[in-house]
N, C-alpha and C positions, 0 to 999 in steps of 0.2 A: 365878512369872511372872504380871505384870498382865493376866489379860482381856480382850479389845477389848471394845466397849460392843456391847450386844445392839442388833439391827438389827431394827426392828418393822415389819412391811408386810402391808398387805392387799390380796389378790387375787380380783376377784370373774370367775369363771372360766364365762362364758357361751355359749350358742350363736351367739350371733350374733358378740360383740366379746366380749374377755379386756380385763381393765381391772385396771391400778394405782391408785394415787390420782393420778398424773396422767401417766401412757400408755395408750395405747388400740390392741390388737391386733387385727385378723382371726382368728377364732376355726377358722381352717383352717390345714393345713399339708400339702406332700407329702413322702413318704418312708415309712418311713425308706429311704436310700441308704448304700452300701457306702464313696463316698468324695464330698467338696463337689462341688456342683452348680457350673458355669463359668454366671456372671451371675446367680447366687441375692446378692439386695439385703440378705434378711435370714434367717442361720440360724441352728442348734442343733445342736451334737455331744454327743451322750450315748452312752456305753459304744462308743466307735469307729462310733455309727450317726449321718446327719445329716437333721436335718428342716429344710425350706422353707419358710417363712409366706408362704401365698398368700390372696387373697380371699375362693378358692370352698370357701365354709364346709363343715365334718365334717357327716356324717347326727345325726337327733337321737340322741342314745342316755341314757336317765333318768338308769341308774347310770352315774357317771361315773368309779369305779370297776373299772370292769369292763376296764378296757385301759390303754395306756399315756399315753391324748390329752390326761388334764387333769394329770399329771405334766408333757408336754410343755409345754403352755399355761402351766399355770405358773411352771414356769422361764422360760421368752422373759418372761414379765411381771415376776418378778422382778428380772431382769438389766437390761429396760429400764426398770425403777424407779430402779436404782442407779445406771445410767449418767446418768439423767435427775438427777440429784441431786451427782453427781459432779462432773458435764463442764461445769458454769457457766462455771469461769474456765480451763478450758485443756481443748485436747484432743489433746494431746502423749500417745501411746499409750503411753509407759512408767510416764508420769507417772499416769495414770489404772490401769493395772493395779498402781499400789504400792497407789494406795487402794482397789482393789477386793480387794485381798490382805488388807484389814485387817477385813473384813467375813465374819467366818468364823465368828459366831450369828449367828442370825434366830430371830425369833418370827413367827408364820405367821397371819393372818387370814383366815382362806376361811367360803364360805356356801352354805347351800342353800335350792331355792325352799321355800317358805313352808309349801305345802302337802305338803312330803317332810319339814318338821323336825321328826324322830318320834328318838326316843333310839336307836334303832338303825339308822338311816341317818347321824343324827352321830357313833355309834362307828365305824358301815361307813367315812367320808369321814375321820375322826382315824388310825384302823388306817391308810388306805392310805396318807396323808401321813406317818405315822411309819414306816412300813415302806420307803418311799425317803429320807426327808430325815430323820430321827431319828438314825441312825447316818455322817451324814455323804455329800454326793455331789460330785462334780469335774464339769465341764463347759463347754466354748466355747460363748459367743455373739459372732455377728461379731467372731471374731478375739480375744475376751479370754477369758481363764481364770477362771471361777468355783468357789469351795470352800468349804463353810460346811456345818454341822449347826443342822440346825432342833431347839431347844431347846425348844420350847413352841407349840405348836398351838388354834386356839379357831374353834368355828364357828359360826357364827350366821345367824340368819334372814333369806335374800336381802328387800329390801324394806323390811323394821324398821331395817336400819344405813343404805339409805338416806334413808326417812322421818326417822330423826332428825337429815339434814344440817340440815331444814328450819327447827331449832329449836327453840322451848319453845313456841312463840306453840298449836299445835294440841295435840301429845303430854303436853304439860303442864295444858293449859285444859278439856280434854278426857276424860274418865273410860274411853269409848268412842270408836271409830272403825273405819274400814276399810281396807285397802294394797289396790291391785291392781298387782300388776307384770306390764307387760307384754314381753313378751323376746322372744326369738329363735320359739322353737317354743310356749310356752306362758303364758298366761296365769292366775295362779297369785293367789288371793283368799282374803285373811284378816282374822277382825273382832279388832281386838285391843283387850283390857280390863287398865286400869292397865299398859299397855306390855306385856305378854305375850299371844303369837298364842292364839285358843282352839281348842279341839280339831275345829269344824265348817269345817275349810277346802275350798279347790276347787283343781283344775287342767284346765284346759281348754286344750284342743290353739285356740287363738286368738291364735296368737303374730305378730308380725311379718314371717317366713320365709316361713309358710303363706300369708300375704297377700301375699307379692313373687311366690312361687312359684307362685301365681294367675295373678297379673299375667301370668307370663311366659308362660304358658300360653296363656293366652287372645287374647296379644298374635301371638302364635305362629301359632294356628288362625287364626285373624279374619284378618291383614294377612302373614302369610308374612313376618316381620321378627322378629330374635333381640335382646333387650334383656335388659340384667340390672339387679344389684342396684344398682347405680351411678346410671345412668339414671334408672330411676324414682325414687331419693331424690332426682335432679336435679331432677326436675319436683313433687315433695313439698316441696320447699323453695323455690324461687324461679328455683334456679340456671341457668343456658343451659344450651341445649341442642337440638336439631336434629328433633326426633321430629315429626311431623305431627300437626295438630291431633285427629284424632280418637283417634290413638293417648293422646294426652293425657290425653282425654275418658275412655277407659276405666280408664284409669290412676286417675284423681280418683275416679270412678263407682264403680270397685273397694275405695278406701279409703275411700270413703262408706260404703257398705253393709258393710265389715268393721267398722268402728265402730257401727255399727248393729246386724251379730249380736253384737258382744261385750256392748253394753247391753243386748241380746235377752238372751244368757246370764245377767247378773247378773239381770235377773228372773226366768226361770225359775228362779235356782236361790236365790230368795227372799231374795236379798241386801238389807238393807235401806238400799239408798245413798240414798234422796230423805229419811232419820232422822237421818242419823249423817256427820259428815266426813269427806270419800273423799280420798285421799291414792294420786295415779299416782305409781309411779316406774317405774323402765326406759327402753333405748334404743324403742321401741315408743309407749312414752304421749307419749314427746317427737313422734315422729313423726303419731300421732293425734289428739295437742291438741287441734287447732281441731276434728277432725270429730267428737270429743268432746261438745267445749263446744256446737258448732251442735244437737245432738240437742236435742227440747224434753222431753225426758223426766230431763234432767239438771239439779239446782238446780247453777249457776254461782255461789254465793254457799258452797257448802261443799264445794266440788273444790276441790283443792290439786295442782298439776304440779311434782315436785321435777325439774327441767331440766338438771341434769348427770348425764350418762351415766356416771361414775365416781364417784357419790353411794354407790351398796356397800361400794367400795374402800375410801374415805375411810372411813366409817361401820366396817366393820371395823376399820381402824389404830385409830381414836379408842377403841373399845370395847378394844379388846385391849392399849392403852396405859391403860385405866382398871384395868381387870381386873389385870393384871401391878401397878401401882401399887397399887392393895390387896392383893396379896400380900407387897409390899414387893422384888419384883425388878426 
């Protein structure tokens, strides 16, 4: 019998947002529960147990390994890749569960951050993917039925897959350079020569979380008013919103000066970014951009901001469609 065509997807499975190449999850969920939640929008049944995707993101935890949360994550991104690719021209529920019946290999792209990609955290991150999806797993998302064995697994270095959304104009022009990606909880820098990370990498707790989670703090103490993560991206970006000026003010104040210790860290820890082409990627650099660029301690003539938040995902599928293509599968 004929094979269905192998299904190639990358997932870059973060703290803050879980990203396909073009879906974007909250990197939270509750449960697991005994049986579906009554007005859960969006969920996951695995082994008879059901999870919730909500806002209020998971605690950090490095190895992501260690429990069942980036299996979870996974899957919802998986499922709403295919659905995403599926449901163009109809979305007649049987109709779309024929085609999601026919999708039963996948090849697997996932990543880690930059300064964890050591050969034995990508065997730790390949073991745990193949020990659920290797032998085959079943599973509902909203209401469809998923079933498929991952055939092939490849991991690669958060921030490299997305710097090379950017193109050849730098990676290619360029012998040296620098990624800093900044995420969820951490802020993770590496100088890379002839396109591979070198072995003097960083990770520093400077992520984007720790700066909301500032915010909300302080917003807290000061003004006896509860905001979150919403909100303050509201007033980060342009968006309306209701919050009174000086709440603002701390808000701006705050992402100033986190912008500010993060350049503080890349000196200390003898980064040579005013030498060499700095290449941000992450949901975080998008967010910091401008308070970036305003430092005068930054040449603005060799920063680069790769601006889509599913730059990983993408960057993934494309390497793992090169990779498998030189195998000749």
């Amino acid at each position: 019998m004929k094979k269905n065509p192998l299904y190639l997807v990358g997932i870059d499975v973060g703290n803050y947002d879980t990203k396909s190449p073009h879906t974007t999850t909250p990197s939270g969920y509750e449960g697991p529960f005994t049986e579906k939640q009554l007005l859960a929008k969006e969920w996951l049944c695995l082994d008879g147990k059901y999870y919730v995707v909500t806002n209020e993101r998971l605690y950090y935890m490095a190895d992501k390994t260690q429990d069942e949360r980036c299996l979870v994550l996974t899957l919802i991104a998986i499922a709403k890749e295919i659905l995403y690719k599926i449901t163009k021209d109809t979305e007649d529920h049987d109709a779309v569960q024929q085609r999601i019946d026919k999708i039963d290999r996948i090849a697997l792209g996932a990543g880690l951050p930059i300064a964890h990609y050591r050969k034995t955290d990508v065997k730790k991150l390949t073991d745990y993917y193949q020990k659920h999806l290797g032998n085959g797993i079943d599973y509902l998302y909203n209401e469809y039925h998923f079933h498929f064995t991952m055939e092939s697994v490849q991991i690669y270095p958060q921030g490299g897959a997305a710097a090379a959304s950017i193109g050849g104009s730098i990676l290619n022009e360029y012998r040296t350079y620098y990624i800093f990606d900044i995420g969820g909880y951490t802020l993770d820098i590496a100088q890379f020569v002839d396109g591979k990370p070198q072995k003097d990498m960083h990770s520093l707790e400077l992520g984007i979380i720790i700066l909301y989670d500032s915010i909300i703090d302080k917003v807290y103490k000061d003004f006896d008013m509860a905001i979150d993560y919403s909100l303050i991206e509201d007033v980060l970006s342009g968006r309306a919103h209701v919050l009174p000026d000086n709440v603002v003010e701390v808000i701006l104040d705050m992402t100033n000066r986190h912008a500010t210790k993060i350049i503080s860290a890349m000196r200390q820890a003898k980064i040579a970014f005013t030498s060499y082409p700095c290449i941000f990627v992450g949901g975080g650099s998008i967010v910091l951009k401008k308070y970036i660029l305003n430092n005068n301690q930054i040449r603005k003539d060799i920063v680069h901001f790769v601006s889509d938040t599913r730059a990983n995902a993408k960057g993934y599928t494309r390497m793992l469609r090169l990779s498998l293509a030189q195998k000749g599968e």
